[in-house]
C-alpha positions, 0 to 999 in steps of 0.5 A: 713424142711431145707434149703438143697433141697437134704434132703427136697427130701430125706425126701419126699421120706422116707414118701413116702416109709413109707407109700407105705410100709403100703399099700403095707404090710397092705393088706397082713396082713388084706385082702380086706376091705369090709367097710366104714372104706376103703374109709374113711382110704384112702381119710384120708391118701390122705389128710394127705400126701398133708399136709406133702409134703406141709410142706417138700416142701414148709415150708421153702421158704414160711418162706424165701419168708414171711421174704423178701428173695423172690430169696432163696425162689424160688430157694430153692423151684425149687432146692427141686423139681428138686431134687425130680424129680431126685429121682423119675427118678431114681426109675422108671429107676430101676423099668422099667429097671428090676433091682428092683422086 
């Protein structure tokens, strides 16, 4: 994605809220899915998120890493996933706290 590790985190966020948002939303309009097509539709999207968060979190230090920049590398990587961890602190602070419903 970028060098930024704060936007590499907002961005998994943001997929992550998409596609919540879907689940979330989708069975409302639909209703309980009585057929092959759930499973399949859940093991597809399971799949499809490996492959993004793969991309957010590590297209950029594999790239650092492949043109010899092993430091920046790792450290872009930790500095995304710490502040990934942040992130997700902070939304289970306002989801166990009451603040969100």
């Amino acid at each position: 994605m970028t060098k930024n590790p704060f936007l590499n985190a907002i961005g998994a966020i943001l997929y992550i809220a998409v596609v919540a948002s879907v689940m979330f939303y989708g069975t409302k309009i639909s209703g309980p899915v009585d057929s092959i097509i759930g499973p399949i539709a859940a093991i597809s999207l399971f799949t499809l998120s490996a492959a993004v968060m793969a991309y957010v979190f590590g297209y950029e230090p594999f790239q650092l890493y492949f043109d010899g920049k092993k430091k920046q590398a790792l450290d872009l990587a930790l500095k995304t996933i710490a502040a990934f961890a942040i992130i997700t602190a902070i939304i289970l602070v306002l989801l166990f706290s009451g603040a969100v419903r």
